[in-house]
N, C-alpha and C positions, 0 to 999 in steps of 0.2 A: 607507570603504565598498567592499561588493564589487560589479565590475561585473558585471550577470545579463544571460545569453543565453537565451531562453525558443523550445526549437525544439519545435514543433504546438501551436497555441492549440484546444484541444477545449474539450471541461470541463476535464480537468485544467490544461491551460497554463493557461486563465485562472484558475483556481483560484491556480493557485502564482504567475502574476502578479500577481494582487491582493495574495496576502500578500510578496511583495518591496516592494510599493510601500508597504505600511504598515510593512515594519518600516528602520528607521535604520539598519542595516545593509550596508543594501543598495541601489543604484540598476540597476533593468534601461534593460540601453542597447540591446539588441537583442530582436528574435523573427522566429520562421522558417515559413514556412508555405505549402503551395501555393494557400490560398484568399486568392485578390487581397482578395475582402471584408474578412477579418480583416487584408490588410494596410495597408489602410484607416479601421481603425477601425470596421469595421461586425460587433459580436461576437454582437447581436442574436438569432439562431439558434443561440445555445449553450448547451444545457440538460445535464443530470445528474439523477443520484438524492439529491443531498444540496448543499445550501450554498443563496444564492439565484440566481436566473438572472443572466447573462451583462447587462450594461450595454449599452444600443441601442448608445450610440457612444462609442468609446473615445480618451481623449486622446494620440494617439503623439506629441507634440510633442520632440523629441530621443531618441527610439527610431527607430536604425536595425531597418528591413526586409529583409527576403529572403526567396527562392521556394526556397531552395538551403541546406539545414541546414550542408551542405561550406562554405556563404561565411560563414555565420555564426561556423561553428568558426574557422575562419582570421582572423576579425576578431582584431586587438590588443586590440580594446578587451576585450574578452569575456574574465575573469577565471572565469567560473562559468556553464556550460554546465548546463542545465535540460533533460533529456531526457521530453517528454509524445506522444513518438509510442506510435503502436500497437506491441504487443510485440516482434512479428518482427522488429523494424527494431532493437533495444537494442541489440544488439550490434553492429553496422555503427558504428552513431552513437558508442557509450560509448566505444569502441576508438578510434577514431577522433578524439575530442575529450581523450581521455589520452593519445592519443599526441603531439596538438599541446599536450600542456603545462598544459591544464586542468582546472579541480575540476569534478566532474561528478556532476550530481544525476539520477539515473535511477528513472523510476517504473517500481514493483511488477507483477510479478511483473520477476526479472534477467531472464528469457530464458523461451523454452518448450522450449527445448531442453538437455539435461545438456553438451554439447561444448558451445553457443554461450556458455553461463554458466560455463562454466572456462575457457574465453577470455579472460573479464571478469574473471575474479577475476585472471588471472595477468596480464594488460594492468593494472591496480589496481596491483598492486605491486612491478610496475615503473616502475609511472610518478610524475612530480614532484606530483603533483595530488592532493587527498583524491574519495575514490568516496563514495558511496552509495548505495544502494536506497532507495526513497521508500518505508519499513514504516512508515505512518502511527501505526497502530496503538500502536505501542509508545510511540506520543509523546502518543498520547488520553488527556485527563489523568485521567478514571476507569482506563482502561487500565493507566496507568503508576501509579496508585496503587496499585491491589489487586496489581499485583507486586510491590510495596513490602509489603505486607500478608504476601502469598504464600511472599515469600524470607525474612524475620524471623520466619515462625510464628507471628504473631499472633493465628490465631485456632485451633490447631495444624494436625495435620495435615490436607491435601487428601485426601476420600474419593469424592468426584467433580465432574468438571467437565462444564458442558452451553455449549457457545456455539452460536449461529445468526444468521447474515444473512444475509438476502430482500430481494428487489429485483423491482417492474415489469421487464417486459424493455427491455432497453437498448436502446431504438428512436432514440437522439440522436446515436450517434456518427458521425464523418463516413464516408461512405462505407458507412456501417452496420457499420463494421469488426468491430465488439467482437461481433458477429453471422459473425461469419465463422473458424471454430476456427483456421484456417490461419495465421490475423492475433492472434486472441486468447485461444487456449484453450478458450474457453467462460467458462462460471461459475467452473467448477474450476478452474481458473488465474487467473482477473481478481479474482473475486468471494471464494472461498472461500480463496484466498490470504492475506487476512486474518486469519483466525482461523488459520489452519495455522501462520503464522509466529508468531502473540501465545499459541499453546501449546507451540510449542518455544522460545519466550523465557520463559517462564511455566516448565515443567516439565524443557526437555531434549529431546532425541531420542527418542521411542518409539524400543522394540525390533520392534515390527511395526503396521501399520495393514490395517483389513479396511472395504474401503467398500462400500455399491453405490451407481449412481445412476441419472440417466435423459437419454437423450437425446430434444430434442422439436423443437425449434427450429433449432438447429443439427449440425452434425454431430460437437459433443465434446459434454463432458457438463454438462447444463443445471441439473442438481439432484443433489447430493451428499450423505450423509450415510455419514459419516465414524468409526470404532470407535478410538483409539490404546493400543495396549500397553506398558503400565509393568513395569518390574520390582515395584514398591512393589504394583501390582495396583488403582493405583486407576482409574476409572472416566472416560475421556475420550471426550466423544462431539461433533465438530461437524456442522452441515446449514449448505447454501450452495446460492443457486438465484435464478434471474432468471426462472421462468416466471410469473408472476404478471401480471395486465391491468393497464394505464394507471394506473389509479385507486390501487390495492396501495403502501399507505406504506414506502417502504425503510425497516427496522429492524435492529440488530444490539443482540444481547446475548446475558448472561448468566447462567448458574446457578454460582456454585463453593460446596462443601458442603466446610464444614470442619469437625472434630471440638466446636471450640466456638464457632459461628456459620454459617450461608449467607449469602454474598455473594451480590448480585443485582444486575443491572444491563438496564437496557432505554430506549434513545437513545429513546423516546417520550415518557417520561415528565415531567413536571417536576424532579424528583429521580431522576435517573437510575438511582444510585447507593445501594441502601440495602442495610444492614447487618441481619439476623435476630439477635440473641442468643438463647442459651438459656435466660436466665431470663422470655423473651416480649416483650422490649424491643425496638424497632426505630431505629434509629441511622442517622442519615444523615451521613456525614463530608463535610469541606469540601471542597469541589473547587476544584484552581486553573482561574484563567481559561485561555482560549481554546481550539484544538482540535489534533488531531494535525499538522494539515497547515502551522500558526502554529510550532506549535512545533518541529517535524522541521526545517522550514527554519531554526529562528535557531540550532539547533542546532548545523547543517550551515557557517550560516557564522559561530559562532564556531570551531569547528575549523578554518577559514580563517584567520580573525584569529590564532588561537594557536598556527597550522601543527600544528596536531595530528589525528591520525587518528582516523577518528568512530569509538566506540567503541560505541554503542549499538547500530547496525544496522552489523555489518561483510559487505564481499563474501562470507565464507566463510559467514556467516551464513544471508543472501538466498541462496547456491547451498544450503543443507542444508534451506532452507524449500522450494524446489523439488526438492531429491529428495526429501522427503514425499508432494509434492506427484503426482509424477510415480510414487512409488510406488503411493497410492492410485488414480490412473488404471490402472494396472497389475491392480491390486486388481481392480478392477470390471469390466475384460475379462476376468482368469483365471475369475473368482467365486472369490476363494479371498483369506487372507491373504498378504500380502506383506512378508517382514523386510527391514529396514533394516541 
């Protein structure tokens, strides 16, 4: 088993806490955090836009605690550093816990910055330890299917792609972080990071992106809608955006139109995942169990177990889904296209 260090219990820590505890893999012996509450057990007040709420009171019986992400890293026991702070902080902590020796799981987006993320890439592999970016996405098992689809020409060629995900605004985070661009980008980086990375895993690097968006809430960009440039010429368009009231279901999906079929996908649905054929047929393929965030992590540590470099989501990867990323921010100041 590997041992897990879980540093910011938010949503996401407890998210990837609970999936360490259910998978055999894995035992977490630590977590790190400056709220005494969560170090107590009291996780009560932790909500999100997806999964279910947060457990009133959590069993820490043989989970070491700390106020100090720095003690946690230093601990022996701590085999697998779990990075769920707010963005600004990823690289402090990722560098930091590769340099003491550890496998380090660091959530999406690497960095909001292009230097503090070739930091990371190059601290990565130097170091004894496997990295990764938490690119959920690529491990969602409609996700990871229709690339399967996508890369075989199953259904031939791709003549256009539409993805979109919308979210209430993210009124749960501690300190209202993810509300603070300096801390999290905005949507354009936290949110819309998603799909920007699962259509350069999906198709490749655009040759240019042309965005606009808007700002309403914060002072980065709250609402995105996103053009990508292929050589092939086909049609790539995402939208990402958190301005929505309380009530507003977070959703993400899809359109891909292929020469002999549209893929379609939409996380509300009962069958998320249905297939168009051209002779009028509608086809729903099986989907395997569980979700991106199940499976990213056992992923993650069997590349532990088999000392092998994660191959799915690598550093070089996560830094080229942020320079998209950071082009299209670009984008949207100039009003103009920007190449990659």
């Amino acid at each position: 088993m590997v041992n897990v260090g879980v540093v910011g219990i938010g949503f996401m820590g407890n998210m990837h806490f609970n999936v360490y505890r259910a998978n055999k893999r894995a035992r977490v012996v630590a977590i790190a955090d400056l709220n005494e509450k969560r170090l107590k057990g009291d996780w009560s007040d932790i909500a999100g836009n997806i999964g279910d709420a947060a457990a009133a009171s959590v069993d820490l019986s043989g989970v070491a605690t700390y106020k100090g992400a720095d003690d946690l890293i230093a601990s022996d026991d701590v085999e697998l550093v779990d990075i769920c702070l707010p963005t600004h902080l990823h690289r402090e902590y990722a560098i930091k816990a590769l340099e003491a020796g550890k496998n380090v799981l660091c959530e999406k987006p690497i960095s909001l910055s292009l230097e503090d993320a070739q930091e990371m890439v190059d601290a990565s592999e130097k170091a004894k330890g496997k990295f990764m970016v938490a690119h959920c996405i690529r491990f969602w098992p409609e996700y990871a299917l229709v690339k399967e689809m996508v890369a075989e020409g199953r259904y031939g060629r791709v003549l256009s792609a539409t993805f979109r995900r919308l979210s209430a605004t993210p009124i749960w985070s501690g300190d209202n972080w993810l509300l603070d661009a300096k801390k999290s980008g905005s949507a354009l980086y936290d949110l819309h990071c998603h799909d920007v990375d699962y259509i350069n895993y999906l198709f490749g690097r655009p040759q240019a992106v042309s965005a606009t968006g808007v700002s309403h809430i914060t002072s980065g960009i709250d609402h995105v809608v996103a053009n990508y440039v292929y050589k092939d010429d086909k049609q790539v368009t995402a939208e990402g955006g958190w301005l929505f009231p309380p009530a507003f279901p977070f959703a993400m999906s899809f359109t891909i139109v292929c020469e002999e079929a549209t893929l379609d996908y939409h996380s509300g649905r009962k069958k998320a995942l249905a297939i168009y054929l051209a002779d009028g047929s509608t086809f729903y393929p099986a989907v395997p169990q569980g979700d991106g965030y199940i499976n990213e992590i056992d992923y993650l540590l069997q590349c532990i177990e088999k000392n092998r470099k994660p191959e799915v989501v690598t550093a070089r990867k996560a830094l080229e889904c942020l320079e998209i990323i950071v082009a299209e921010d670009e984008s949207i100041r100039r009003k103009e296209p920007v190449r990659l």
